[in-house]
PASEBA-1860 file (N, C-alpha, C; in nm, 3 decimals):
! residues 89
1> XXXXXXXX> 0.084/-0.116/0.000/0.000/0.000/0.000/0.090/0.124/0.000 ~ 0.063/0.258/-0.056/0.113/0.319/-0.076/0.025/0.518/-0.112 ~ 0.084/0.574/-0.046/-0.003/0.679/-0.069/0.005/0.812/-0.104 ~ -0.004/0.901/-0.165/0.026/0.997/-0.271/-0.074/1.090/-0.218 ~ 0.005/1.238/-0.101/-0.099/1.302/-0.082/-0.047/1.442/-0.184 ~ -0.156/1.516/-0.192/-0.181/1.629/-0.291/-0.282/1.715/-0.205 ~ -0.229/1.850/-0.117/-0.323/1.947/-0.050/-0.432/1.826/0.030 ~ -0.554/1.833/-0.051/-0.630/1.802/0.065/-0.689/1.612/-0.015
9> XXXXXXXX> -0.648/1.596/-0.080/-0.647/1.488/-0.179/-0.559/1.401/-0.191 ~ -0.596/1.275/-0.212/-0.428/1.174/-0.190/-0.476/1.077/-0.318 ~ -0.392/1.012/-0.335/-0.453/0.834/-0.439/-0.342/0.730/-0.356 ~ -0.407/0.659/-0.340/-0.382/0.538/-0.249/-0.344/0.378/-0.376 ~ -0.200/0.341/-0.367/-0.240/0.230/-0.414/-0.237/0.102/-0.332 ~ -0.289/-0.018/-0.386/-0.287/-0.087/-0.302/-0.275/-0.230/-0.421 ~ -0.228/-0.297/-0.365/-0.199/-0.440/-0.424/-0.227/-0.558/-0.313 ~ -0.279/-0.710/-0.437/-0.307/-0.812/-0.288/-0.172/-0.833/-0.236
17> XXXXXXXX> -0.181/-0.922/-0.174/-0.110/-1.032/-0.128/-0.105/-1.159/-0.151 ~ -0.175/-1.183/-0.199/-0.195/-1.347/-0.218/-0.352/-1.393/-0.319 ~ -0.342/-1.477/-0.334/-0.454/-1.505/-0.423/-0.596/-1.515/-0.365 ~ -0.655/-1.416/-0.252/-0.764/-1.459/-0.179/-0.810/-1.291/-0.188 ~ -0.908/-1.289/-0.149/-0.973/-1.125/-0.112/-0.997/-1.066/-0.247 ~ -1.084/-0.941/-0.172/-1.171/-0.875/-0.308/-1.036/-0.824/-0.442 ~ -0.957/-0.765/-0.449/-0.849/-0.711/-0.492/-0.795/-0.842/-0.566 ~ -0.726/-0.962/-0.508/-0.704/-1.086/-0.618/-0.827/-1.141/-0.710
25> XXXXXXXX> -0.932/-1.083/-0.635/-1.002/-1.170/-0.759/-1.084/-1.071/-0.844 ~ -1.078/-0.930/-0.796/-1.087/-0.850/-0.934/-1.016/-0.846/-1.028 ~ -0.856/-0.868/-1.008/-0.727/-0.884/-1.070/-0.745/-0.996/-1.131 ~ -0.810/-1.089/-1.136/-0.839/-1.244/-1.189/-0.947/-1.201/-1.253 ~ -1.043/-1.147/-1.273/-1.154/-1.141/-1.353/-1.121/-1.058/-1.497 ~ -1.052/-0.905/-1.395/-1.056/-0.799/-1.521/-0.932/-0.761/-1.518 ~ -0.836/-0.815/-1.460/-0.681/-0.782/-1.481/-0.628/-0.669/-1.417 ~ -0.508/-0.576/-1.443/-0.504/-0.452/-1.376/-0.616/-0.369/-1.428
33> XXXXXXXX> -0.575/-0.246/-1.319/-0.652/-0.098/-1.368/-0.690/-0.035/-1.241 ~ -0.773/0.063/-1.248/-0.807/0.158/-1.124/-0.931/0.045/-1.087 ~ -0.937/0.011/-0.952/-1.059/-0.052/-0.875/-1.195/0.043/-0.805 ~ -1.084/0.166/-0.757/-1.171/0.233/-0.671/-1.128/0.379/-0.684 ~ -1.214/0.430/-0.680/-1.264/0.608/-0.656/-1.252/0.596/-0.587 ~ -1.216/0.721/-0.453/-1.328/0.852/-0.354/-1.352/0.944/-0.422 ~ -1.480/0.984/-0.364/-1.486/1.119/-0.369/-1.542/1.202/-0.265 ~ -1.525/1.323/-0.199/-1.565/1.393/-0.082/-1.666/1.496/-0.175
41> XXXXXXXX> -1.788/1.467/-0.084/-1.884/1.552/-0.113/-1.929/1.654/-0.023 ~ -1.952/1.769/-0.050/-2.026/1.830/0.071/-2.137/1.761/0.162 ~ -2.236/1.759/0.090/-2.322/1.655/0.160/-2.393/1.544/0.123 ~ -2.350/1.420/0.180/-2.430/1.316/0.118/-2.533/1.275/0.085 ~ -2.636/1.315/0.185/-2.798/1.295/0.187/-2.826/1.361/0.064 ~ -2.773/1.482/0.015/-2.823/1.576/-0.119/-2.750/1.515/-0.215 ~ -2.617/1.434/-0.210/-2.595/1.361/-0.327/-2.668/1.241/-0.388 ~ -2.656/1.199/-0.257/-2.779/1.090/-0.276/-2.848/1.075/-0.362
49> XXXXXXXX> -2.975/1.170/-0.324/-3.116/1.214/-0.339/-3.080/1.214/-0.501 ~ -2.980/1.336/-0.552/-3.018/1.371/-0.654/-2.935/1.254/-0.762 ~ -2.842/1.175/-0.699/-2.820/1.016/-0.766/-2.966/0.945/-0.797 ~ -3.035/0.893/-0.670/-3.124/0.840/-0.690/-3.240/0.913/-0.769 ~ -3.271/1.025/-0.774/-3.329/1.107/-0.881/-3.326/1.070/-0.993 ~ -3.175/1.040/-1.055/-3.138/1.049/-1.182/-3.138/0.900/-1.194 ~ -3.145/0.755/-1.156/-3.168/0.673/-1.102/-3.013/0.607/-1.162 ~ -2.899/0.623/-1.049/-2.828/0.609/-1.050/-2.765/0.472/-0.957
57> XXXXXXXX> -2.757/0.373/-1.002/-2.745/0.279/-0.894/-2.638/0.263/-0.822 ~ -2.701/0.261/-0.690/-2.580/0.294/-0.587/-2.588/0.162/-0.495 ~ -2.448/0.101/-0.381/-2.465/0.019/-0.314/-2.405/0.069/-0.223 ~ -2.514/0.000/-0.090/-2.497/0.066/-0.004/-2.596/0.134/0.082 ~ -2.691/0.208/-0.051/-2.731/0.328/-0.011/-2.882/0.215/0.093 ~ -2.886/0.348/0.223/-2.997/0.334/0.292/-3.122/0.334/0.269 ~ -3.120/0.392/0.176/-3.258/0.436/0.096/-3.329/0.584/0.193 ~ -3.387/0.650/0.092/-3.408/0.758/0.148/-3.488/0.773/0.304
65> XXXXXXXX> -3.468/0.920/0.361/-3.488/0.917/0.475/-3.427/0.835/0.594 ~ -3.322/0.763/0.544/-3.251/0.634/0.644/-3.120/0.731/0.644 ~ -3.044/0.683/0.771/-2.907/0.714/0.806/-2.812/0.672/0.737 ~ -2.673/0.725/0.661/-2.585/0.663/0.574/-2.529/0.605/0.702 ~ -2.508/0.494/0.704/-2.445/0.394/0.813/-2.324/0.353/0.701 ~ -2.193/0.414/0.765/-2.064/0.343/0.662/-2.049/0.433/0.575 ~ -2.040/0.326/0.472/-2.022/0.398/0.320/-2.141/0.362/0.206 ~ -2.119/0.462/0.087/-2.209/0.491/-0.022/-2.111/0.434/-0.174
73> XXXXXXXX> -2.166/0.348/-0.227/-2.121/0.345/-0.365/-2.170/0.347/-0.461 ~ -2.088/0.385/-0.580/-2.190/0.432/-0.673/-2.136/0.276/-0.782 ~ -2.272/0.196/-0.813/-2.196/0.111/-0.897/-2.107/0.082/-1.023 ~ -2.025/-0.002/-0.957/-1.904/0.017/-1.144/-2.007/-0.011/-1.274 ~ -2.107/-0.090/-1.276/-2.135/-0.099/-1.387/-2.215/0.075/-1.471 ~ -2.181/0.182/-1.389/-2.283/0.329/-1.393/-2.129/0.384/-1.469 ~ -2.016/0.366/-1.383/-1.877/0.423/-1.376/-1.773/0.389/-1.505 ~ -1.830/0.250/-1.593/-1.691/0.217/-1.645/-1.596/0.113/-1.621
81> XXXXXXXX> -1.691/0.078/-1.524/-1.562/-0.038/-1.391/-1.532/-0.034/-1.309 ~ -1.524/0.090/-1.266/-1.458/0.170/-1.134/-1.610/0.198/-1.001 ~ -1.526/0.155/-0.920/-1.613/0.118/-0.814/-1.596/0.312/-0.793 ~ -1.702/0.369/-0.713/-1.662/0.489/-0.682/-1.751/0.536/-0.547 ~ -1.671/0.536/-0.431/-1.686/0.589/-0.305/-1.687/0.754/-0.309 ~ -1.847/0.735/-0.227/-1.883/0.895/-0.166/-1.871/0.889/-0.034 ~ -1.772/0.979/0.032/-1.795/1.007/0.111/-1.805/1.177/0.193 ~ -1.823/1.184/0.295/-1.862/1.308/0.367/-1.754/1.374/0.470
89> X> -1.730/1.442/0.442/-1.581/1.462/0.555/-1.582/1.655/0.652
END
């Protein structure tokens, strides 16, 4: 693992270890490449909303009026491949 900060922004890489866990067997399906986004949003509940508006499929999500418990993703198959984390900071 390895991490690359920039002001208030970093990119993180990360590689498996061994042939087990989510990371070896994305690497076994679709080979290298970017796995994962962040992104910091002002506020989540309003990203949300206006994701699910646009009917954007997300995992994770609480469904409206519910508490974001954790994390929010927006699915790779919306993205390109790329898994992409919202979060709130």
């Amino acid at each position: 693992m390895a991490f690359f900060r920039f002001d208030d922004s970093y990119i993180e890489l990360v590689s498996n270890i061994g042939d087990q866990g989510p990371i070896a067997k994305r690497l076994e399906s679709l080979g290298e490449g970017v796995h994962l986004v962040a992104m910091k949003v002002d506020n989540l509940e309003a990203t949300l909303n206006e994701l699910r508006e646009k009917g954007i499929r997300l995992v994770g999500d609480p469904g409206p009026g519910n508490p974001v418990k954790g994390q929010v993703f927006i699915h790779p198959s919306v993205t390109g491949g790329v898994l992409t984390q919202l979060v709130e900071r």
